[in-house]
C-alpha positions in Angstrom: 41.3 92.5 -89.4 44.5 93.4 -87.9 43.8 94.8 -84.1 45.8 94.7 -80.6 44.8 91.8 -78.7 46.1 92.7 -75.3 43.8 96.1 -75.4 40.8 93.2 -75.9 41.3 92.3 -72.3 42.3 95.6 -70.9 39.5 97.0 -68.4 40.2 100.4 -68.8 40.1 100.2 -72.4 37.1 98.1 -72.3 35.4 100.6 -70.2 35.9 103.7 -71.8 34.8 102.1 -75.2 31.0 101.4 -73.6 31.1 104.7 -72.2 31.8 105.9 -75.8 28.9 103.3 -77.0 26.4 105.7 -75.3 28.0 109.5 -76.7 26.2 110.9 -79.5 29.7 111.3 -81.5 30.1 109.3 -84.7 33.8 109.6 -83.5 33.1 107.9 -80.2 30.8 105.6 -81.5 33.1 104.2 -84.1 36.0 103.4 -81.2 33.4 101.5 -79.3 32.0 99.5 -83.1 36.2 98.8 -83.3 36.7 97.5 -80.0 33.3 95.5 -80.1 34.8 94.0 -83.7 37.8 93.3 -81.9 36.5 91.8 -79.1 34.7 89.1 -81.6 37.1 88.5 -83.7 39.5 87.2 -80.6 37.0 85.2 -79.1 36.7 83.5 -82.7 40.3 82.4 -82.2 39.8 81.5 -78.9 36.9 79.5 -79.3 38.5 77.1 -81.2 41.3 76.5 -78.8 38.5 76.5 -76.3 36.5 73.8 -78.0 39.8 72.0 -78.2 39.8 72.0 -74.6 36.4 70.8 -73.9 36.6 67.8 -76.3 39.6 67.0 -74.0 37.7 67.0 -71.1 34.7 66.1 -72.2 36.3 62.3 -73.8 38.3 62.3 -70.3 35.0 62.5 -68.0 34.8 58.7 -67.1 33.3 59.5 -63.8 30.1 61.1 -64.5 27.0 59.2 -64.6 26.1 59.7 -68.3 29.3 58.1 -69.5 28.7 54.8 -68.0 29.7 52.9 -65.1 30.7 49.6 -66.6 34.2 47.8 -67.7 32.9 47.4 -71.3 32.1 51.3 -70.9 35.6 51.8 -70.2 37.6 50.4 -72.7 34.4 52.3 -74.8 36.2 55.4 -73.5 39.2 54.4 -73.8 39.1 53.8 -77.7 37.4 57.5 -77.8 40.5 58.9 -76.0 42.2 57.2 -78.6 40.5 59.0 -81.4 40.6 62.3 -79.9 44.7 62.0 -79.5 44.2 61.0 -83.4 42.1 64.4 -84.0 44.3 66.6 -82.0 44.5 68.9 -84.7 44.8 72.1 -83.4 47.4 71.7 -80.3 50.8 73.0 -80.1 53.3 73.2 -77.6 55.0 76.9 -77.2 58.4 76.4 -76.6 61.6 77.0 -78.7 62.7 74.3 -81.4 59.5 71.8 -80.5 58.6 71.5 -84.0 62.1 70.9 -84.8 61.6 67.4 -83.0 58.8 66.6 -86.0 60.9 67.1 -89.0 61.1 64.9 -91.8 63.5 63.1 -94.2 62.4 65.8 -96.9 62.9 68.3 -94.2 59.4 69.4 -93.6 57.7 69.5 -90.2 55.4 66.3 -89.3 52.7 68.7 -88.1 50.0 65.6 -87.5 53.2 64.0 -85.3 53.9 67.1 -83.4 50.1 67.8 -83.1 49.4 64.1 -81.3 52.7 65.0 -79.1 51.3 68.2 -78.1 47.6 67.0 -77.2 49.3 64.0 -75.5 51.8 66.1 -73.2 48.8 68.4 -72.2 46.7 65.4 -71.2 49.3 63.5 -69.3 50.9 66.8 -67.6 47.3 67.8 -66.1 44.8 66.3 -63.9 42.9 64.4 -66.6 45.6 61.7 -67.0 45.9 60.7 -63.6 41.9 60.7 -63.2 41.0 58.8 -66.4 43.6 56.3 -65.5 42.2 55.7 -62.2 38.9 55.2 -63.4 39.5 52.8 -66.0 43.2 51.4 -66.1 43.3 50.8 -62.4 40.1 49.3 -62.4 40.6 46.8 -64.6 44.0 46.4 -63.2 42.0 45.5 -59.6 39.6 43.6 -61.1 41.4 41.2 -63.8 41.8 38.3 -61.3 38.1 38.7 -60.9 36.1 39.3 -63.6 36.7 37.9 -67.6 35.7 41.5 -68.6 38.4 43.1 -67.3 41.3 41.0 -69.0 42.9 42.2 -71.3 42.0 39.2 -73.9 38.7 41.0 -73.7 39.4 44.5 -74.3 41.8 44.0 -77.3 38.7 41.5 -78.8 36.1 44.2 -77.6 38.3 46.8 -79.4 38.5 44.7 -82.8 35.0 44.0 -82.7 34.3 47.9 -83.0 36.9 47.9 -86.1 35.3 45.3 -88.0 31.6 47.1 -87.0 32.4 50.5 -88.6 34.4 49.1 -91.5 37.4 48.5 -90.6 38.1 52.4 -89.9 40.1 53.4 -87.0 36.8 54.7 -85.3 37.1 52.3 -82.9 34.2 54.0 -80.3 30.7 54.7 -80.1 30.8 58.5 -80.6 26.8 58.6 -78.9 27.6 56.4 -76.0 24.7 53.1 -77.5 24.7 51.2 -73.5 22.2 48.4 -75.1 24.8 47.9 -77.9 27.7 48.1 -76.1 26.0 45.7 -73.4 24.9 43.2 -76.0 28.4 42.9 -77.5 30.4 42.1 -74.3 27.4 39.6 -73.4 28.3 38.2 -76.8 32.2 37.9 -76.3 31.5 36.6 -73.0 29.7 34.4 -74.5 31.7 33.3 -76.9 34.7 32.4 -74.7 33.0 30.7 -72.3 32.1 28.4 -75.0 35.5 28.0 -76.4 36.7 27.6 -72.2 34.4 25.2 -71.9 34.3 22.9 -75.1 38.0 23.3 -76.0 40.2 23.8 -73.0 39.7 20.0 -71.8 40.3 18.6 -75.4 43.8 20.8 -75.6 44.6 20.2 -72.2 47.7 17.6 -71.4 46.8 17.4 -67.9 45.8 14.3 -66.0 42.6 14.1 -64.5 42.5 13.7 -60.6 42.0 10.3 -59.5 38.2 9.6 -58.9 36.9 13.2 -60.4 34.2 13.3 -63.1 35.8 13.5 -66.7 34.0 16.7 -68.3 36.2 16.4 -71.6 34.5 12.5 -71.8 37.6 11.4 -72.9 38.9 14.6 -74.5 36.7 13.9 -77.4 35.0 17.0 -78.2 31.9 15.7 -80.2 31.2 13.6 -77.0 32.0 17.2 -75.3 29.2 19.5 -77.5 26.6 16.0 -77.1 27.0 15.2 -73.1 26.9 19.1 -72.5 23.5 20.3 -74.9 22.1 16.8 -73.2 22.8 18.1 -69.6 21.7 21.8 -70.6 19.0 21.5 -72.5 17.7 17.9 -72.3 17.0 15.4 -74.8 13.6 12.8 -75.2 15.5 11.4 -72.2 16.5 14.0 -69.9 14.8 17.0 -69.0 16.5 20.7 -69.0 18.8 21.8 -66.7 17.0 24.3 -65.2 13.6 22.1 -64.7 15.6 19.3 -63.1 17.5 22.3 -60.5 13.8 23.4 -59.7 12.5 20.0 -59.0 15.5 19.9 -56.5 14.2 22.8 -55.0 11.0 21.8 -54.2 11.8 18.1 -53.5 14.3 19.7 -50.9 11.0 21.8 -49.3 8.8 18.6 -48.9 8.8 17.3 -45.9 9.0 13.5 -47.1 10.8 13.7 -50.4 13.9 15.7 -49.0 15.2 12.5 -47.4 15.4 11.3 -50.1 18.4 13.7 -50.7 20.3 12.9 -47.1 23.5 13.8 -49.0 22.1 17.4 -48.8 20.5 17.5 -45.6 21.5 17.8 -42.4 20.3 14.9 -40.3 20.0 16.4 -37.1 17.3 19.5 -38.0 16.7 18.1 -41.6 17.8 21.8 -42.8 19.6 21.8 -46.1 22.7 22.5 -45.9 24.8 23.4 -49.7 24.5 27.3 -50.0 24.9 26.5 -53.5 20.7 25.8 -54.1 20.1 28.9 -52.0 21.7 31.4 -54.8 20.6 29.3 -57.7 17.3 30.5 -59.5 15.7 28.4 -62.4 14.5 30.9 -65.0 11.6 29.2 -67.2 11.7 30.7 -71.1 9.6 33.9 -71.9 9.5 36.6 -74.3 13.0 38.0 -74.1 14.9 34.3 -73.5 13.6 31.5 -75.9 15.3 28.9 -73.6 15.1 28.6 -69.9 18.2 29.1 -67.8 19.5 29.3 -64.7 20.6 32.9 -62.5 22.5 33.4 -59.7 20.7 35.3 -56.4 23.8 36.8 -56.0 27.4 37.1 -57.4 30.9 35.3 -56.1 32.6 38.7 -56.1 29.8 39.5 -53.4 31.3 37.1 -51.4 34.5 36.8 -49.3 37.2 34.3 -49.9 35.5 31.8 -46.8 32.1 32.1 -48.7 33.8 31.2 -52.5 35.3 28.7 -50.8 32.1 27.5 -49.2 30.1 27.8 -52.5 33.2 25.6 -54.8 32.0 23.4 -51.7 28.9 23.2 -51.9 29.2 22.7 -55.9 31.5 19.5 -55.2 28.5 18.2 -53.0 25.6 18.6 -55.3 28.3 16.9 -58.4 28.8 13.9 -55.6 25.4 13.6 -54.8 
């Protein structure tokens, strides 16, 4: 259907044709049918560009709440952003000779090249760009001294873990945001390199232990490593669990009699306690969601200020000297 576009948005025009909807005149009524056809058929093309839009958007809203307010959420997002920039098939950019940019060594236009550069120019040259940035980039950028999850070791193995989930594909994203599965896979890289950190890094490391500090590496020998460490964790016939012995602490410390037997972690004058470390620490006994107790913190460091991580290395030193 060939019509005018520009008399689809003139008032007057638009007007006159429902006043023509309502004559009695075939004549009449058949300008007002071809201006109603007309104005259909241009909001078809629009609404493509218009949904173009609003998948823009819509992958660039970080900061609403059904999008998810964690790190792992994030680089989630990130990845989607990725895939849209991928799917930008329908941008262009309207100026002279940009396509020209896209050509070829057969001399034909690169239209999926000039289609990712259009889609990324509107992104970056509007609001959306500085926005998602903020919310995500600089975030992580604030955070990386802090928190494991926002280094970039994690993102890139959080991002290859979504590859290797959907086959290898370049669907790197959770298109219906999954929060449990999203959560339980950062828990499990987490995981994971905290285990590597802490049964590999002393067997690799070169460094000389401080005179008079407690060898964790037992000699850099890593079987000794995985053996001392499951016995201190989770007991043997010999030793109990880690987090029974901590609560035993905790109530020896509350009796009257048995916490002088702990004078390294009492203060002699008011026989208070005094390691802020046993104040955070909660013993967690095993239940239906955790097979194996464990131990949680009351709080978390990045609660506290650089005097009270300080205080709590501290009181850590204390209770390994005790």
């Amino acid at each position: 259907m060939n019509y005018d576009r520009a008399k689809v948005f003139d008032e007057k025009i638009g007007i006159s044709a429902i006043e023509k909807g309502r004559s009695e005149k075939d004549t009449d009524r058949l300008d007002y049918l071809e201006h109603q056809l007309a104005c259909i058929r241009c909001f078809q093309e629009i609404a493509e560009h218009a949904q173009a839009i609003s998948s823009l958007v819509s992958a660039s809203q970080i900061d609403t709440k059904k999008f998810g307010n964690t790190i792992k959420d994030h680089i989630n997002f990130r990845n989607k952003m990725q895939h849209v920039f991928e799917d930008g098939s329908i941008w262009t950019i309207n100026e002279p000779d940009f396509d020209a940019q896209f050509v070829n060594d057969k001399g034909h236009v690169d239209k999926k090249a000039a289609q990712r550069e259009a889609i990324r120019r509107y992104f970056e040259d509007s609001y959306l760009d500085d926005k998602f940035t903020k919310a995500t980039t600089l975030i992580r950028q604030i955070l990386k001294s802090q928190l494991f999850t926002a280094t970039d070791e994690f993102k890139d193995t959080f991002t290859q873990m979504f590859i290797k989930i959907n086959g290898g594909t370049d669907t790197m994203y959770e298109k219906e945001l999954n929060r449990e599965k999203i959560k339980a896979m950062g828990n499990a890289i987490d995981n994971i390199m905290r285990f590597n950190s802490m049964f590999n890094a002393g067997v690799y490391s070169s460094e000389e232990l401080p005179e008079g500090s407690i060898d964790f590496t037992f000699g850099r020998n890593k079987a000794e490593i995985i053996k001392n460490w499951k016995r201190i964790l989770f007991g043997d016939e010999k030793t109990k669990p880690l987090y029974l012995r901590l609560g035993e602490l905790q109530k020896n410390l509350k009796d009257p009699k048995k916490k002088w037997d702990y004078f390294d972690l009492i203060d002699e004058k008011d026989g208070s306690l005094h390691n802020d470390l046993l104040d955070i620490l909660i013993p967690q006994s095993p239940n239906s969601k955790f097979s194996i107790g464990r131990i949680t913190l009351a709080t978390s460091l990045i609660d506290k200020d650089s005097q009270g991580r300080r205080k709590l290395m501290a009181s850590f030193a204390q209770l390994l000297n005790s």
